[in-house]
C-alpha positions in Angstrom: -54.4 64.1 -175.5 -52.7 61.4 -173.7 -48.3 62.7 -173.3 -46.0 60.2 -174.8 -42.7 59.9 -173.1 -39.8 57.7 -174.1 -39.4 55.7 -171.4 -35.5 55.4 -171.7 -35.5 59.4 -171.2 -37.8 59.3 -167.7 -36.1 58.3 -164.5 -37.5 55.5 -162.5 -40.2 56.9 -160.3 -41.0 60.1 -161.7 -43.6 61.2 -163.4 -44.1 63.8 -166.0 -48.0 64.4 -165.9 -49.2 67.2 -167.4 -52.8 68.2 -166.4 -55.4 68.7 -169.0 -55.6 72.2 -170.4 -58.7 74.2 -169.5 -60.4 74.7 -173.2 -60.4 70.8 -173.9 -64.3 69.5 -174.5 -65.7 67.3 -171.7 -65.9 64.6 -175.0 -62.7 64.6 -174.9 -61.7 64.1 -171.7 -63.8 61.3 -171.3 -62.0 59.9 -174.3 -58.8 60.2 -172.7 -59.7 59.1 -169.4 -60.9 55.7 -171.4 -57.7 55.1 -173.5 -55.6 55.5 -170.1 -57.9 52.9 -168.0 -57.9 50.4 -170.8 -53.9 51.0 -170.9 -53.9 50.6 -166.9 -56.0 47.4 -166.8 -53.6 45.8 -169.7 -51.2 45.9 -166.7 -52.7 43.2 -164.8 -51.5 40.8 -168.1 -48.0 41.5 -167.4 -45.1 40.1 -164.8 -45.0 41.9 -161.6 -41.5 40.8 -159.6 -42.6 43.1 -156.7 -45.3 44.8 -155.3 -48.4 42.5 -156.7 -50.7 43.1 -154.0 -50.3 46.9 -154.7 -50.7 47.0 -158.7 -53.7 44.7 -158.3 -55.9 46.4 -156.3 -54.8 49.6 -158.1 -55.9 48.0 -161.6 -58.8 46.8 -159.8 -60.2 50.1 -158.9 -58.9 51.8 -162.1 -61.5 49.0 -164.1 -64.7 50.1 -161.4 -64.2 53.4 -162.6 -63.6 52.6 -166.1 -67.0 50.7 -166.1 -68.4 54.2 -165.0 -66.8 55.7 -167.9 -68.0 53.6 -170.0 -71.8 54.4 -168.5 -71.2 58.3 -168.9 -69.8 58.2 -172.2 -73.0 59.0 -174.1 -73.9 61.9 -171.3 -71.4 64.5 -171.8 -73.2 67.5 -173.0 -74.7 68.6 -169.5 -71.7 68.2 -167.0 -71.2 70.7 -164.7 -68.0 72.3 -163.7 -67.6 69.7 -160.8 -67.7 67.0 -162.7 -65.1 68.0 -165.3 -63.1 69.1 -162.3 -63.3 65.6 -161.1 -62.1 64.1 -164.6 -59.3 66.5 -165.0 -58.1 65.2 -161.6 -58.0 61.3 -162.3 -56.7 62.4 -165.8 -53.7 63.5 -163.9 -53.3 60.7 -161.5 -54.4 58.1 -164.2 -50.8 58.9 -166.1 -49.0 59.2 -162.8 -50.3 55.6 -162.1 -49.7 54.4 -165.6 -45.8 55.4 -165.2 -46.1 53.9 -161.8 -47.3 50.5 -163.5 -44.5 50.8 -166.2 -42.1 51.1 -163.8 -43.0 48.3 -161.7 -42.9 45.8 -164.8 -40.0 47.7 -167.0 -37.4 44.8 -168.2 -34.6 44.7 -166.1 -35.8 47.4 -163.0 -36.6 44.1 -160.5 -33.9 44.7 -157.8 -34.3 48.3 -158.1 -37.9 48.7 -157.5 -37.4 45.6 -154.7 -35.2 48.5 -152.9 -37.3 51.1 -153.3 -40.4 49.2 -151.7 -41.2 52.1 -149.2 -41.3 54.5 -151.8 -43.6 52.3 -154.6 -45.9 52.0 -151.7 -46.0 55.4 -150.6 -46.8 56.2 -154.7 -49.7 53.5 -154.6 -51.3 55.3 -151.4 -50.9 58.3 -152.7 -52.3 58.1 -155.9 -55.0 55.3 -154.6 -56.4 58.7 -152.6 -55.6 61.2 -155.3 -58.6 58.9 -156.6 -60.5 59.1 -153.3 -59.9 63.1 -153.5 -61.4 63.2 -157.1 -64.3 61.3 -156.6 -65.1 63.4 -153.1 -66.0 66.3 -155.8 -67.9 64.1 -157.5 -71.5 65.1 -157.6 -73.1 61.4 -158.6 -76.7 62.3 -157.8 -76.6 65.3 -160.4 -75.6 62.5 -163.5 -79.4 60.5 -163.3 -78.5 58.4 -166.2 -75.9 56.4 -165.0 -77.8 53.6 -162.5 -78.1 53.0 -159.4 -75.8 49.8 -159.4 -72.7 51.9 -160.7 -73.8 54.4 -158.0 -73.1 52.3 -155.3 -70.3 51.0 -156.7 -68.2 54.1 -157.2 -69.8 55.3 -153.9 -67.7 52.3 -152.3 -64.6 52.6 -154.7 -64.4 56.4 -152.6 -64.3 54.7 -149.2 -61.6 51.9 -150.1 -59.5 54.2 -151.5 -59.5 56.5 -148.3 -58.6 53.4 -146.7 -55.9 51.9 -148.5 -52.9 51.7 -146.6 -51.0 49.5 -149.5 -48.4 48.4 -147.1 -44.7 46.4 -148.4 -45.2 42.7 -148.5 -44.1 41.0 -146.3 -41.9 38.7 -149.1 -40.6 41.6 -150.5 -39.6 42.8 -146.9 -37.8 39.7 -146.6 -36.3 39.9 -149.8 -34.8 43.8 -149.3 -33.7 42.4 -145.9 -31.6 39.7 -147.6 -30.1 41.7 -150.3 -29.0 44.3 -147.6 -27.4 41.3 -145.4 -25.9 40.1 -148.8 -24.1 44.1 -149.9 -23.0 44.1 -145.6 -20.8 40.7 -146.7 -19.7 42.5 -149.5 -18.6 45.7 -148.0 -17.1 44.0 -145.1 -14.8 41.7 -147.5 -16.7 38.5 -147.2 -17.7 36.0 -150.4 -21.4 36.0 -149.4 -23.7 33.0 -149.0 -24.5 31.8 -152.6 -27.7 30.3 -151.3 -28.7 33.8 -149.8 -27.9 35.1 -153.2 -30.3 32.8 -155.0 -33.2 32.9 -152.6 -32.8 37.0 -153.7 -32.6 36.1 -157.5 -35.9 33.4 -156.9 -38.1 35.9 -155.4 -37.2 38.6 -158.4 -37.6 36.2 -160.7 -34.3 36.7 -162.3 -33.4 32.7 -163.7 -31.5 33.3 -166.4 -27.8 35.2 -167.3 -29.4 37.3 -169.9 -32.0 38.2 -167.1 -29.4 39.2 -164.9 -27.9 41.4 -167.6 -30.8 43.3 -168.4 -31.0 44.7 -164.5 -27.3 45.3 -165.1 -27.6 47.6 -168.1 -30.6 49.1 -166.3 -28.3 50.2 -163.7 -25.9 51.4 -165.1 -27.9 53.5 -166.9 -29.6 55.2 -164.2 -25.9 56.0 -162.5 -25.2 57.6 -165.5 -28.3 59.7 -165.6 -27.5 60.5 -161.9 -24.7 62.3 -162.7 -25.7 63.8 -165.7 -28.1 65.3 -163.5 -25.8 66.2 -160.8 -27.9 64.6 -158.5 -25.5 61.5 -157.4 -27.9 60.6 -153.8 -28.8 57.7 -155.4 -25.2 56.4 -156.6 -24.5 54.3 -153.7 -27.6 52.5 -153.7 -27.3 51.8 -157.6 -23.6 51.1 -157.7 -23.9 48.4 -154.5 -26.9 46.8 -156.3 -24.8 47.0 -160.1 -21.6 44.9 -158.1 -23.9 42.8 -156.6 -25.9 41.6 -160.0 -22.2 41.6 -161.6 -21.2 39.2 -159.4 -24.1 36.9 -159.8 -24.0 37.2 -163.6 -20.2 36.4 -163.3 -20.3 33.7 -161.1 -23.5 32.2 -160.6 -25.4 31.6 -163.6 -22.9 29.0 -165.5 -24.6 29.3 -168.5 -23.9 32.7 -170.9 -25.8 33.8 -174.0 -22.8 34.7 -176.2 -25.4 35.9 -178.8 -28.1 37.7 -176.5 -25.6 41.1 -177.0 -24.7 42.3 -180.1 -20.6 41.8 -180.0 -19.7 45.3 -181.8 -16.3 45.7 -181.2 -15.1 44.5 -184.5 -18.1 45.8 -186.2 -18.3 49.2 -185.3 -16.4 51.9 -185.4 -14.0 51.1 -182.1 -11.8 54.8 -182.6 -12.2 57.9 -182.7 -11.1 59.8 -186.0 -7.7 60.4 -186.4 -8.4 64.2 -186.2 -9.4 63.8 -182.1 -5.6 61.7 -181.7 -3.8 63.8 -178.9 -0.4 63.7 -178.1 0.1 61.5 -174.8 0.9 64.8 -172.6 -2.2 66.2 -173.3 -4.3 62.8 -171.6 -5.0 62.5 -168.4 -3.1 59.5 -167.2 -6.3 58.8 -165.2 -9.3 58.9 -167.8 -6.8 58.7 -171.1 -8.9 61.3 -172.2 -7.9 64.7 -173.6 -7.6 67.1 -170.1 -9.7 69.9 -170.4 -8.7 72.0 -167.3 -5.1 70.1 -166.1 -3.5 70.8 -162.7 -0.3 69.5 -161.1 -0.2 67.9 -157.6 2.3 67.9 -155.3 4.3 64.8 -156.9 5.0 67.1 -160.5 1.9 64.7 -162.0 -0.3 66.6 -164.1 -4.2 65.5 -164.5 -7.2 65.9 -165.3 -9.0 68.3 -162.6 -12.1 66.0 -162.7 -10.4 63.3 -162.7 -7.8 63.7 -159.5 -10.6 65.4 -157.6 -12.8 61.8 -157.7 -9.6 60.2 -156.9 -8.8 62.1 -154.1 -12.6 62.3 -152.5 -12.6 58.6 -152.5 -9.9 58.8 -149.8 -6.9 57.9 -151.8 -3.9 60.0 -151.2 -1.3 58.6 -153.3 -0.5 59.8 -156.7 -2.0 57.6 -159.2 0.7 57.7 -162.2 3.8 57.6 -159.4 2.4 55.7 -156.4 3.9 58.5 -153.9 2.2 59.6 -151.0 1.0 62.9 -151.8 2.1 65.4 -149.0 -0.8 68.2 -150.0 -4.1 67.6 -151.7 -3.2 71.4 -153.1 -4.1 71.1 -157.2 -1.9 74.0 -159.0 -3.8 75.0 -162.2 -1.0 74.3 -165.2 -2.2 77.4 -167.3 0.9 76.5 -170.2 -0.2 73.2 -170.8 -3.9 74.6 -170.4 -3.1 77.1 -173.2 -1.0 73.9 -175.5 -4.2 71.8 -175.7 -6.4 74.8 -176.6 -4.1 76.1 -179.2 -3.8 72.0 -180.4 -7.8 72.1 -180.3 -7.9 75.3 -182.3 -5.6 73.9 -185.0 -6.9 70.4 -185.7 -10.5 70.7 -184.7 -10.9 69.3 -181.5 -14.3 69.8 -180.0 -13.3 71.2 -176.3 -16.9 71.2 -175.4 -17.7 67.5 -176.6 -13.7 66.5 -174.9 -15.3 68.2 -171.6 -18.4 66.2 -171.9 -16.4 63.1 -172.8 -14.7 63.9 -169.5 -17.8 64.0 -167.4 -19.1 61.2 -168.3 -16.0 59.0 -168.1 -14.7 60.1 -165.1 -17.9 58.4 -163.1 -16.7 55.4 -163.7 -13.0 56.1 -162.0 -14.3 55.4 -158.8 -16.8 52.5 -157.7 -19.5 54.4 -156.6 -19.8 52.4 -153.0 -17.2 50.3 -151.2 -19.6 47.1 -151.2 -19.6 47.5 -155.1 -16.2 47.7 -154.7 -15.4 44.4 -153.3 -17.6 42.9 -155.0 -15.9 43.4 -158.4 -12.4 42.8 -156.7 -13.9 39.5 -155.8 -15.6 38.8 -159.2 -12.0 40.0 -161.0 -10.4 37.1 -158.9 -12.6 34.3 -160.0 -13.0 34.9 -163.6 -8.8 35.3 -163.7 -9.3 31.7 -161.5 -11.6 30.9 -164.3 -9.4 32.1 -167.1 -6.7 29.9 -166.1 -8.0 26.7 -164.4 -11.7 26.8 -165.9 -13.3 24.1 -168.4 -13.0 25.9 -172.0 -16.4 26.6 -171.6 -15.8 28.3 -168.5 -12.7 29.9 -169.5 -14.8 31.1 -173.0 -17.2 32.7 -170.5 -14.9 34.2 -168.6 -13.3 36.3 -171.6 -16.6 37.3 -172.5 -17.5 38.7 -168.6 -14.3 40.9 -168.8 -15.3 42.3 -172.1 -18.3 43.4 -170.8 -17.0 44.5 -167.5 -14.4 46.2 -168.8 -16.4 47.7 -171.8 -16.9 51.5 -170.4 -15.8 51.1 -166.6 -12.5 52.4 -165.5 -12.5 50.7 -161.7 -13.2 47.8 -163.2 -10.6 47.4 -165.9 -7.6 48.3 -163.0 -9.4 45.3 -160.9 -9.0 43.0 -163.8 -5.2 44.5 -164.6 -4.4 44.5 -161.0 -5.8 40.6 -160.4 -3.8 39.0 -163.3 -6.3 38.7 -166.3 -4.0 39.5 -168.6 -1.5 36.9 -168.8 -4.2 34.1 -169.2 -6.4 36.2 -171.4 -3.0 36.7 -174.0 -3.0 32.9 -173.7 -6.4 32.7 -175.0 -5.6 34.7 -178.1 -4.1 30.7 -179.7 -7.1 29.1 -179.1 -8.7 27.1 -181.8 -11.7 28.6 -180.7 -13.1 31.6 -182.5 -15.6 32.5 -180.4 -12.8 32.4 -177.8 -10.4 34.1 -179.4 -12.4 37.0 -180.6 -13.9 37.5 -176.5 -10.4 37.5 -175.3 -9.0 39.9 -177.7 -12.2 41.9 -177.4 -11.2 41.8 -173.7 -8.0 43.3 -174.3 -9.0 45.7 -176.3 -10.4 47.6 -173.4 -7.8 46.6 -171.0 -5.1 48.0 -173.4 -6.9 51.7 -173.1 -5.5 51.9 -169.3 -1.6 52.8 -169.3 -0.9 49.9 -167.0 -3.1 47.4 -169.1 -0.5 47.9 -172.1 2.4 48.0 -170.0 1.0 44.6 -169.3 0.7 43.0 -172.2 3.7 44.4 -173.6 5.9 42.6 -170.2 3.7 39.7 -170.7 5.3 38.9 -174.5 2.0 39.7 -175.7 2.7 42.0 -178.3 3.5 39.0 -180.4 -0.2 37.3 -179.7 -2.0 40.3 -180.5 0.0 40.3 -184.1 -1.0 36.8 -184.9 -4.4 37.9 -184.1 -4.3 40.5 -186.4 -2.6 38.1 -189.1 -4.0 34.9 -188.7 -7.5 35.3 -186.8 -10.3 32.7 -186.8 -12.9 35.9 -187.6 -12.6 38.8 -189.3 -13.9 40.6 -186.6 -10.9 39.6 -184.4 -8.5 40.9 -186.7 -10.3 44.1 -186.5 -10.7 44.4 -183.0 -6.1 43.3 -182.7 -6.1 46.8 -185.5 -7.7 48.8 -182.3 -5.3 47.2 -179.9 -2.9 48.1 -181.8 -3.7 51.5 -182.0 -3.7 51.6 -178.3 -0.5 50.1 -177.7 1.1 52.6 -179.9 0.1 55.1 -177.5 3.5 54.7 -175.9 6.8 55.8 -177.6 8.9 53.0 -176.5 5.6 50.8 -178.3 5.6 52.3 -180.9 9.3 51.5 -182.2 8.9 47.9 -180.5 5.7 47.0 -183.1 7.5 48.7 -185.9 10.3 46.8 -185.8 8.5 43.7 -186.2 7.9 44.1 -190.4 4.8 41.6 -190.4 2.6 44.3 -188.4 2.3 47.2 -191.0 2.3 44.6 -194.2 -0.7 42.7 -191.7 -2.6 46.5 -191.3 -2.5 46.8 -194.9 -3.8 43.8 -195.8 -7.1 44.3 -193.2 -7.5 47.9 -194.9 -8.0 45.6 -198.5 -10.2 42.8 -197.3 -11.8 44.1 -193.6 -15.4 45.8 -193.2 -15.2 49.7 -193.3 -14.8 49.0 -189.6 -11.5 46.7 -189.9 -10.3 49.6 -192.1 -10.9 52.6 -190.0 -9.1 50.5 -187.1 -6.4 49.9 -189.3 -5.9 53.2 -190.4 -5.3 54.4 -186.8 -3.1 52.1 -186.2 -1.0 53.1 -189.2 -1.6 56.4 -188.5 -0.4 55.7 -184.5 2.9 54.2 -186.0 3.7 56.6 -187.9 4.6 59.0 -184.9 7.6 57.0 -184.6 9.7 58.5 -187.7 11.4 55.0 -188.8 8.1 53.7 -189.2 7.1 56.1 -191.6 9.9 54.5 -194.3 9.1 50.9 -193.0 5.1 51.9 -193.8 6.5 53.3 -197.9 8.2 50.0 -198.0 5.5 47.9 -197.3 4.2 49.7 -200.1 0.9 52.0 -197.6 0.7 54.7 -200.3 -0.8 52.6 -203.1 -2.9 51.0 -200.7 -4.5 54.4 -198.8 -4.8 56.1 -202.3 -7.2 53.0 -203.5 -9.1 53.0 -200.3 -9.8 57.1 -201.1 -10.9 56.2 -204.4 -13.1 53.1 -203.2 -14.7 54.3 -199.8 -17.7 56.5 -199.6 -17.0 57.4 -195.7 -16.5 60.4 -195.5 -14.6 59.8 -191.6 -12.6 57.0 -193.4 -11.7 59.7 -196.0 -10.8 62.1 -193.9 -8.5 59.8 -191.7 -6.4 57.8 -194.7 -5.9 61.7 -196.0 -4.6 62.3 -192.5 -2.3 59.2 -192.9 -1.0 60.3 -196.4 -0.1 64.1 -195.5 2.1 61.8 -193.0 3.9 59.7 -195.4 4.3 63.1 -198.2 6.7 64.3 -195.5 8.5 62.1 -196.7 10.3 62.4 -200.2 9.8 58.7 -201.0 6.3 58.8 -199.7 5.6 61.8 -202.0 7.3 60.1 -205.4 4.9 57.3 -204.3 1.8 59.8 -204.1 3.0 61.2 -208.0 3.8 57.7 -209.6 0.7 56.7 -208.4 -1.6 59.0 -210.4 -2.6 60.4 -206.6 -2.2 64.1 -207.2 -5.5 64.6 -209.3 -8.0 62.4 -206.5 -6.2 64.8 -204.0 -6.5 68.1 -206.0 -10.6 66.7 -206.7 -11.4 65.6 -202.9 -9.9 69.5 -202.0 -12.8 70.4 -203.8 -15.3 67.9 -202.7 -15.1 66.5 -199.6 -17.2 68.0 -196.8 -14.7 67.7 -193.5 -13.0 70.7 -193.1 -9.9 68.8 -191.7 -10.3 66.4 -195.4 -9.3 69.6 -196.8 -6.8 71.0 -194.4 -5.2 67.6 -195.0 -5.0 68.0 -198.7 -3.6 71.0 -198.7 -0.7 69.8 -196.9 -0.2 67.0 -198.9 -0.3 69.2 -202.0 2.3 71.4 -200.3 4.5 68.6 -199.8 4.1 67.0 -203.1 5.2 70.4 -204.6 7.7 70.8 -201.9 9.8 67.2 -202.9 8.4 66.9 -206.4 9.2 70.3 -207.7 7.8 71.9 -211.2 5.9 68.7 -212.3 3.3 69.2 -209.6 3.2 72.7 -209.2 2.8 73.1 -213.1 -0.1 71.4 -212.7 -1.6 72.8 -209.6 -0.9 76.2 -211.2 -3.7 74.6 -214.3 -6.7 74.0 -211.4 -8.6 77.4 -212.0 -10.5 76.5 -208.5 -7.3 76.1 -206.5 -6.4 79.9 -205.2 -9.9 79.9 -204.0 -9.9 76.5 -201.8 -6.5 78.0 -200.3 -7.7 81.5 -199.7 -10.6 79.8 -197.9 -8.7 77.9 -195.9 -6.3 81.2 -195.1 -9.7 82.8 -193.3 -11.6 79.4 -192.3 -9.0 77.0 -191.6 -6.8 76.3 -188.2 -3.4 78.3 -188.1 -1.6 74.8 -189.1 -3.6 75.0 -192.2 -3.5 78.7 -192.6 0.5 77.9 -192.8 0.6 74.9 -195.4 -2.3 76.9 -197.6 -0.5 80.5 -197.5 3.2 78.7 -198.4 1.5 77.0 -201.2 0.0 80.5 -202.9 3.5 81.5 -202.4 5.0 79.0 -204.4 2.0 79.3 -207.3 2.6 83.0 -207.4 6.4 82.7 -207.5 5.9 79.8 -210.3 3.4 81.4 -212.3 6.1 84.9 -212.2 8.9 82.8 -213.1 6.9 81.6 -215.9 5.6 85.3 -217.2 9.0 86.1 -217.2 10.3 83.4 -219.2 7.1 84.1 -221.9 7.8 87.7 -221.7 12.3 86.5 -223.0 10.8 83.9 -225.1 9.3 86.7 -226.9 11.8 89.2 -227.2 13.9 86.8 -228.2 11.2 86.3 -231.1 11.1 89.9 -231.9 14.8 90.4 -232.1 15.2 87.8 -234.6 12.4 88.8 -236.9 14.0 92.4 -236.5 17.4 91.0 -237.9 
């Protein structure tokens, strides 16, 4: 009877109680009402940061009444209507207190529920007489077999709980007071008192980095959930208190638990498939993410309309991409380039609805959410580049590791970092002897490298050259995975993209991560190829360094179906190609291509086939289409496609039936002289 709730779906502070329906049995009820003041009166075994007085008085009342439960339990059959009235009441304010509780003591909610003391006492009063209220309908002389002791003692339970005025404490006053004083220094561009700061952190309890980074994530989570919701109120609040835990994490606690976080960038998948790549027009040169409704502004820049609207309510008026003072805040919807990215959608599968909600929820963290949280990452930016240049290597290892987290999923905080100088020191860190070292700063790159002025950065920097010898020569595996990614995002830029393939080592180093790296390593190094190869030259450099034998193995070898899909995508590139498409032949590819038509589940796996079928018969001539023109299952794959499939593949698929037709006729007609010629002679 009692409603479960994950708690990571339920907002802090509210409370999803549902009453008790009106058919359940007394029994069971009673049963209920138990199990919830046994789960209540566990609470007094667990850590309290804030409000103590509050939760033990309110555990303290909740085991009276569980002691009367525990009297009734073998009375139930003649209750009267009041009384289940009575227990259908504290049911429902028994699982309001119970969230209350959870709240109060949930890992890594300290500083939140510290500055929302007037409203976690206002919930104790008000559920301490909700009880009160309950128990007022409570006719006790009517139940004669409970005695006279337990009587009495719910009789004075009523009275207290009228009473209770559950006031803040006086320390946690103090505390709020302090950590408001602290986010003032903040806002107003002052380096706070870092004794203030820890008399804050002592009274919450929070000794420890990985402490410290538990009420971060926390945070962050509940801004997210604000916006989700649409209900932003609370941003400010949560935003001031997330810069202000950053900052301590950052630069108070010296010591870091490198292994407290899973590090996942080089073990998981870091890209998107190669079916979501987007030309670099259709991005918003704001989020980098694919614009969904783009409008131009009064400098020619196109963007994002989410995106230039949070940049322009946060009281900037110059244009983001150009720097010029914007002379109107007019946005003028660009309906052409509206109609080019749904057409590209249409065509390669693009998801506009998941790209929209992409959008959303990436374009919160453009802005900083409040101005104190706003200096306060500004400032921690500017010590850990301090750090990253002049630090002990422990400090500087630290350091790295800050900025990949920082700038893990936070716009704002990756142009503080770009805009302070971490780059130059962090590219330096990339020929440390130091794994651990290594992989943070390139893991820190990573995400820098996703912001248009991040790779212009490393590229002025020289680093271009680091992050290859990374992706070479790394101390970890997982560090030559995570230089794959950055190389995919670097080759977001034309001019990068002819810079990397010049230098001959990068493709042969790609290739040799797709033999030896996790399916992880591979996928990133895929995209990167796959990034390359926009550049034309690249796509004879990649043949050279002999990609086709390679991706063909990895079809035969991988199980994943994404992974399929995106080396497919990489080898209908290269069989453009006449060389790439010999390569495909010589190399016994044509029959895996013609079987994964057939098999594989992605409809862009097929759509990729197809075209490189098309292409094989295109710069291969009779030898392949003689044998296409044998698989019985073939027309009906590319018929398929003709009514299923995007227009692109509607193209390549309706061009190939030509040519089977026309090759098939040619051959009739050459059966058809054959035997004439037959006739004729056995005629003579």
């Amino acid at each position: 009877m009692i409603q479960k709730f994950d708690r990571n779906d339920r907002r802090i502070l509210k409370f999803p109680a549902v009453h008790p329906c009106e058919g359940v049995s007394p029994a069971t009820l009673l049963e209920s009402l138990i199990t919830l003041s046994h789960i209540i009166c566990n609470y007094q075994f667990k850590f309290f940061a804030t409000q103590r007085k509050k939760a033990r008085e309110t555990i303290r009342q909740i085991s009276i009444l569980s002691i009367f439960f525990e009297e009734i339990r073998d009375h139930v059959p003649n209750w009267s209507d009041s009384i289940v009235l009575c227990l259908s009441e504290l049911h429902m304010t028994f699982q309001k207190i119970q969230f209350l509780l959870e709240d109060c003591t949930r890992e890594g909610s300290r500083i939140l529920i510290l500055m929302k003391s007037h409203i976690v006492a206002t919930q104790f009063r008000s559920l301490i007489r909700s009880v009160a209220t309950a128990l007022d309908v409570l006719p006790l002389n009517s139940i004669e077999e409970i005695s006279s002791e337990i009587k009495e003692l719910i009789e004075m339970l009523s009275k207290q709980a009228r009473k209770a005025k559950m006031e803040i404490e006086p320390e946690d006053e103090t505390a709020m007071k302090r950590v408001i004083l602290v986010l003032n220094q903040f806002e107003n561009k002052f380096e706070p008192d870092p004794f203030m700061i820890r008399k804050i952190l002592a009274h919450l309890r929070i000794n420890t980095w990985g402490e410290c980074h538990r009420e971060i994530r926390l945070l962050d989570e509940q801004i997210r959930v604000e916006h989700m919701d649409g209900d932003e109120r609370e941003v400010p609040l949560l935003s001031s208190l997330l810069g202000l835990l950053s900052y301590c994490r950052g630069v108070l606690f010296g010591d870091c638990d490198f292994g407290l976080i899973e590090q996942s960038d080089g073990r998981s998948n870091n890209l998107e498939g190669l079916s979501c790549l987007n030309p670099e027009d259709f991005r918003c040169p704001i989020s980098l993410e694919l614009m969904t409704d783009p409008v131009t502004v009064s400098t020619g820049q196109t963007y994002d309309r989410v995106s230039i609207q949070k940049w322009l309510k946060s009281g900037n008026l110059l244009c983001p991409k150009t720097g010029e003072r914007l002379t109107s805040t007019e946005m003028v919807p660009n309906t052409s380039l509206k109609k080019l990215i749904q057409r590209f959608c249409a065509e390669y599968g693009v998801s506009l609805a998941n790209s929209r909600k992409k959008n959303r929820d990436i374009s919160r963290t453009i802005l900083p959410g409040s101005p104190s949280n706003a200096e306060a990452l500004k400032l921690l930016s500017e010590f850990l580049t301090l750090s990253l240049g002049y630090g002990t290597d422990y400090q500087k290892k630290k350091a790295a590791y800050e900025i990949r987290l920082l700038a893990k999923s936070n716009l704002f905080n990756r142009s503080c970092l770009i805009e302070l100088g971490a780059i130059p020191p962090l590219l330096v860190l990339l020929h440390s002897t130091d794994a651990e070292m290594q992989e943070n700063a390139i893991s820190a790159l990573l995400k820098l490298s996703k912001q248009p002025r991040g790779q212009k950065a490393i590229i002025d920097n020289g680093g271009l050259n680091s992050v290859l010898e990374v992706l070479k020569n790394g101390k970890k595996l997982e560090s030559k995975q995570i230089a794959a990614a950055t190389i995919f995002y670097l080759s977001s830029v034309h001019e990068h993209r002819k810079m990397i393939g010049e230098n001959l080592e990068t493709i042969n180093a790609l290739l040799e991560l797709i033999k030896e790296g996790t399916p992880c390593g591979k996928k990133n190094s895929v995209a990167a190829i796959f990034a390359l190869l926009f550049y034309h030259r690249n796509r004879q450099r990649a043949i050279a360094a002999g990609a086709v034998p390679v991706l063909v193995n990895l079809l035969e070898c991988t199980d994943k179906v994404e992974l399929k899909t995106d080396t497919l995508a990489v080898l209908s590139t290269l069989a453009d190609n006449v060389d790439g498409s010999l390569e495909l032949l010589q190399g016994s590819a044509l029959p895996l291509v013609l079987r994964l038509l057939h098999s594989i589940e992605t409809r862009a796996g097929k759509e990729y086939c197809v075209s490189i079928l098309h292409s094989l018969c295109l710069n291969c001539g009779a030898e392949v289409v003689s044998v296409l023109a044998k698989d019985e299952a073939l027309m009906s794959s590319l018929y398929s496609l003709l009514t299923e499939g995007t227009s692109h593949a509607g193209k390549k698929a309706r061009s190939l039936i030509k040519i089977l037709h026309k090759f098939c006729e040619a051959r009739s007609s050459r059966l058809i002289r054959e035997l004439r010629q037959e006739q004729f002679v056995n005629v003579s």
